[in-house]
C-alpha positions as a printed Julia matrix, in Angstrom:
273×3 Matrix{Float64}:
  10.62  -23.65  -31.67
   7.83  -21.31  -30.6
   7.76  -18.69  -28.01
   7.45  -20.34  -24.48
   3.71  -21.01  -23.36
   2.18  -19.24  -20.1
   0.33  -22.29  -18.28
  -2.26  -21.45  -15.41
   0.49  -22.1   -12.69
   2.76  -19.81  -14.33
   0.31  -17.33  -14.66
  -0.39  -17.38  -11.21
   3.41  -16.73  -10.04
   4.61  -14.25  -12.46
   1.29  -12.15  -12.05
   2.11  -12.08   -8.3
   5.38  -10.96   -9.0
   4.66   -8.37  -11.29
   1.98   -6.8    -8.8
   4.33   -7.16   -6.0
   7.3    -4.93   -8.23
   4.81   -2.16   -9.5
   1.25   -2.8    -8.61
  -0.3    -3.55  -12.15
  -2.79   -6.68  -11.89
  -3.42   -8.9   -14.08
  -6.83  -11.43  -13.87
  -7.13  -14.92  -15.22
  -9.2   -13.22  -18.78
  -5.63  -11.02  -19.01
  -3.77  -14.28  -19.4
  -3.04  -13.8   -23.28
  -1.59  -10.26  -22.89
   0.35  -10.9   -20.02
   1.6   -14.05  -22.31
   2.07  -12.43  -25.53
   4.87   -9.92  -23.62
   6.54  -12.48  -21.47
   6.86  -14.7   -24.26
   8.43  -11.99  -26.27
  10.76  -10.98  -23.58
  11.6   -14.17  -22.34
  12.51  -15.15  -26.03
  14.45  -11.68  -26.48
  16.74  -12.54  -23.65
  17.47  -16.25  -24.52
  14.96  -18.4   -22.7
  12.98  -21.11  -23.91
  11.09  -21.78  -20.79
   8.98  -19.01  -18.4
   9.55  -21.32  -15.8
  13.33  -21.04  -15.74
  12.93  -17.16  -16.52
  11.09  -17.03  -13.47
  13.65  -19.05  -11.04
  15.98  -16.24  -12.82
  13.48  -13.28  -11.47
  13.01  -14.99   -8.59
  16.46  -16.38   -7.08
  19.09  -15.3    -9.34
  18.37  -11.27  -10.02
  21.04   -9.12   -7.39
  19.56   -5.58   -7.1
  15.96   -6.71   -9.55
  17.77   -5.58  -12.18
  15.88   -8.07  -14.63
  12.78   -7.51  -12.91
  12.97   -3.87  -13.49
  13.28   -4.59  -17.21
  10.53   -6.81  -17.5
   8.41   -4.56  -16.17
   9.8    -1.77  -18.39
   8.56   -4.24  -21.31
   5.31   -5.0   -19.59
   3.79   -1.53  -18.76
   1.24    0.61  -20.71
   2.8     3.74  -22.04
  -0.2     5.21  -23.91
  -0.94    8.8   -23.51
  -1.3    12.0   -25.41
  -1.49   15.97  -24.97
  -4.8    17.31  -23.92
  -6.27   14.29  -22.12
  -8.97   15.27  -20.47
  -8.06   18.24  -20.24
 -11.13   20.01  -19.6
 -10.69   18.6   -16.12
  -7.14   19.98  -16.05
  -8.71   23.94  -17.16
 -10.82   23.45  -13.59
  -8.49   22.63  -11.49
  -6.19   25.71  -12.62
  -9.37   27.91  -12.81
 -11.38   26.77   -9.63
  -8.14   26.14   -7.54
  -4.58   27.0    -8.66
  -5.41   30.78   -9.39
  -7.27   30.71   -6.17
  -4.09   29.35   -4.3
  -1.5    31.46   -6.5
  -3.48   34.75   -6.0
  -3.81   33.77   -1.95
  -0.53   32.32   -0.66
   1.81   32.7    -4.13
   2.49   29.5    -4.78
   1.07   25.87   -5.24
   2.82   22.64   -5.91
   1.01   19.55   -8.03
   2.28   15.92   -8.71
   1.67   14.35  -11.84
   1.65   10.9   -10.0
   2.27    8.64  -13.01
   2.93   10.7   -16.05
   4.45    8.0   -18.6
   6.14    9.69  -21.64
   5.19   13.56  -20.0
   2.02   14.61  -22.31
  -0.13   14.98  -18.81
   2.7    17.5   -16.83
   2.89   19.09  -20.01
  -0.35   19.84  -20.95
  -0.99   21.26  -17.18
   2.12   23.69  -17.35
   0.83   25.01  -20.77
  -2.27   25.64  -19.21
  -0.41   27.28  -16.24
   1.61   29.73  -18.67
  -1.5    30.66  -20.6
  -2.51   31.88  -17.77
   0.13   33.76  -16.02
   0.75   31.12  -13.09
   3.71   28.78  -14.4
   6.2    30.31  -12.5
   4.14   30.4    -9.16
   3.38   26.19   -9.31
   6.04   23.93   -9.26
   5.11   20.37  -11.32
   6.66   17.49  -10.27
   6.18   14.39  -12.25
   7.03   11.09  -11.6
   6.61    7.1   -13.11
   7.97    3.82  -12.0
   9.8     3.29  -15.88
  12.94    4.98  -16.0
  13.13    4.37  -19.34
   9.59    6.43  -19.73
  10.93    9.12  -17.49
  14.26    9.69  -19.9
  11.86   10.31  -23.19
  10.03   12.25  -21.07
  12.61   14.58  -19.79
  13.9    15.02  -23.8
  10.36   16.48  -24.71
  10.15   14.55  -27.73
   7.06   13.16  -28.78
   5.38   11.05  -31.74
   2.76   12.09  -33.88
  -0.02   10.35  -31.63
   0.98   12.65  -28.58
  -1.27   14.98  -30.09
  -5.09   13.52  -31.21
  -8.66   15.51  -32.31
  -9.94   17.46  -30.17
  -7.14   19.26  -28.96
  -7.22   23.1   -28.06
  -5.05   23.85  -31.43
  -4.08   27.26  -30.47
  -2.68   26.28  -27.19
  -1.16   23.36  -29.03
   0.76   25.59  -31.46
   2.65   28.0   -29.12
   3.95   25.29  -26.82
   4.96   21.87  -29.65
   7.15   22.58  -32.24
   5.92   20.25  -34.98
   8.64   17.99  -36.96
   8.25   15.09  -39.34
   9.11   12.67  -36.64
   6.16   14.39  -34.76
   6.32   17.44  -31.77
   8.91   18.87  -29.51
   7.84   20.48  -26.29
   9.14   24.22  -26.22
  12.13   24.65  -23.36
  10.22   26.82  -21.62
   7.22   23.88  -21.05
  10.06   21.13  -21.1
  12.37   22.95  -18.13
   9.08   23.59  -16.1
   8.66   19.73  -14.76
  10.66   17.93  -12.6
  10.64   14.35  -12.87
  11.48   11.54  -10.95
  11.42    7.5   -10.68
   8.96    6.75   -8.1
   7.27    3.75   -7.72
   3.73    4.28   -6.26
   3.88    1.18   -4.43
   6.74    2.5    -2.24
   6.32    4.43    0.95
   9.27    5.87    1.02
   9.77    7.08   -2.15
   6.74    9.26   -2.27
   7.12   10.63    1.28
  10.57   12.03    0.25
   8.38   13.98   -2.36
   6.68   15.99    0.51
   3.01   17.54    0.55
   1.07   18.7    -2.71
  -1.72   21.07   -3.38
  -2.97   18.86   -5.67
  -1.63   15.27   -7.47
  -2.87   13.98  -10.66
  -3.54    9.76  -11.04
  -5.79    9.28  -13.67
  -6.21    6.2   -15.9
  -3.78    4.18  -13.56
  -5.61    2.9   -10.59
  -7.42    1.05  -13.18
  -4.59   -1.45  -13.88
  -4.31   -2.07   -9.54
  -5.8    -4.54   -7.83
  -7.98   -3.3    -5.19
  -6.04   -3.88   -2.37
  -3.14   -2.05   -3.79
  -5.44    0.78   -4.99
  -6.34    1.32   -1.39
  -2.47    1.44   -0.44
  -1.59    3.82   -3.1
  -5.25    6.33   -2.07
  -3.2     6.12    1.78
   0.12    7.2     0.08
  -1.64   10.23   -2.53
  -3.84   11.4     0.81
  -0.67   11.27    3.11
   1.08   14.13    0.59
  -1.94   15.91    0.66
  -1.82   19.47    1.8
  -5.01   19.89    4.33
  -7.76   20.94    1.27
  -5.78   19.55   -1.28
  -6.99   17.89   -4.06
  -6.55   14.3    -6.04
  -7.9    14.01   -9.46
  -8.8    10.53  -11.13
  -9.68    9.52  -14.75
 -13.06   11.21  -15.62
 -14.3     7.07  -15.75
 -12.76    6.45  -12.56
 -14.47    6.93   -9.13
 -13.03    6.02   -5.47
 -16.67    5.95   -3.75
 -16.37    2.7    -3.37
 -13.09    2.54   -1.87
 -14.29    4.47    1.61
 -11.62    6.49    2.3
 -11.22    9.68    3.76
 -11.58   11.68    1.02
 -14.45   14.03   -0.24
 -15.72   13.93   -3.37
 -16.48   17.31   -4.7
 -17.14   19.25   -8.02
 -15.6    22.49   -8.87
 -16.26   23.68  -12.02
 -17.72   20.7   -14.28
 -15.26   18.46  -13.1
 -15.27   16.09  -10.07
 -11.8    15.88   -7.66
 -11.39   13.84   -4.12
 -10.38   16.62   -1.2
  -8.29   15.81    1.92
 -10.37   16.36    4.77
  -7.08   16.59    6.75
């Protein structure tokens, strides 16, 4: 027996679901992928039908329980040290120092972090210079699971990818066979959480930031959630605080409050507030 097929109509209901649990949208040309890992998961647990998998999400899951695991199977944890991170050295040398040196302190959310590599990276480039113990880091995903591997510091051997700043690399990962360990005093600098950017709650409990990081997510939300989730990230804005997207990704479009502005060679979205 093969793995159980995705029609249209199931498509349709389980795609709605998904964005509903954790914002990720998928359009009719995603149908394969979404299929491929439903399939696979579905089979895994024992059914040989996505409908009755679904009447199982649907009406028979107390506390989401096997919704939450789905979409532990579903999301995109791909990531690595040093992304972007020219965009991360300006916003610690155009803004953090400035903060640190003026009021002493600064706080910056790492707004979907995966495995850790992003939160990381930023608090190396804190310590190198001087201002890791005057910015607190908290980092945050909607995978648990993510959030446990990223709390050990333990990383594969595609964490780390050309183009890297090796010198920075080398004081900070302790390289292994099975690939690089973050040094304790990088690893004990981030505090992470389970938050789900989709709810309210959640990230108001996380109070106001100087600055929070979201790049290379909004991509996978749906506009109307994207909006949502640009309300949340400006609401835990400091007044002047900043919110920095993929280096592909630009929220002109979406209209919001926010100013675009560059500092450095690298474009973030201010809170007017």
């Amino acid at each position: 027996m093969g793995e159980p097929a995705l029609t249209p109509p199931l498509f349709a209901i389980f795609s709605d679901l998904i964005e509903k649990a954790c914002g990720v949208h998928y359009d009719a040309g995603d149908r394969p992928i979404l299929e491929s890992k439903l399939s696979t998961h579905a089979t895994e647990l024992g059914f040989d039908s996505l409908l009755d998998y679904y009447y199982r999400l649907r009406y028979d899951d107390p506390g989401a329980v096997e919704l939450h695991k789905l979409v532990e199977a579903i999301l995109v944890h791909e990531t690595y040290f040093f992304r972007e991170y020219r965009q991360l050295v300006q916003l610690c040398d155009h803004y953090l120092t400035d903060l640190v040196r003026t009021r002493g302190r600064a706080r910056v959310w790492s707004a979907a972090c995966s495995t850790g590599e992003e939160p990381f990276t930023l608090a190396m480039l804190l310590e190198e210079r001087g201002l890791l113990d005057h910015v607190e880091i908290v980092a945050s995903d909607v995978s648990s699971d993510t959030i446990v591997r990223a709390k050990a510091g333990l990383h594969g051997k595609r964490a780390l990818r050309d183009g890297h700043p090796p010198e920075v690399a080398s004081r900070y990962l302790d390289a292994g066979a099975a690939g690089y360990a973050v040094v304790p005093r990088i690893r004990d600098a981030v505090k992470f959480a389970t938050i789900n950017l989709l709810d309210d709650a959640s990230v108001r409990k996380l109070g106001r930031f100087d600055a929070i990081l979201c790049r290379n997510v909004l991509i996978y939300f749906h506009d109307a959630q994207i909006l949502k989730v640009l309300e949340r990230l400006a609401r835990s804005l400091e007044p002047g605080g900043l919110i920095a997207v993929g280096v592909s990704e630009s929220l002109l479009r979406f209209g919001t409050s926010l100013v675009c502005e560059e500092r450095g060679n690298a474009f973030f979205y201010r809170s007017g507030a």
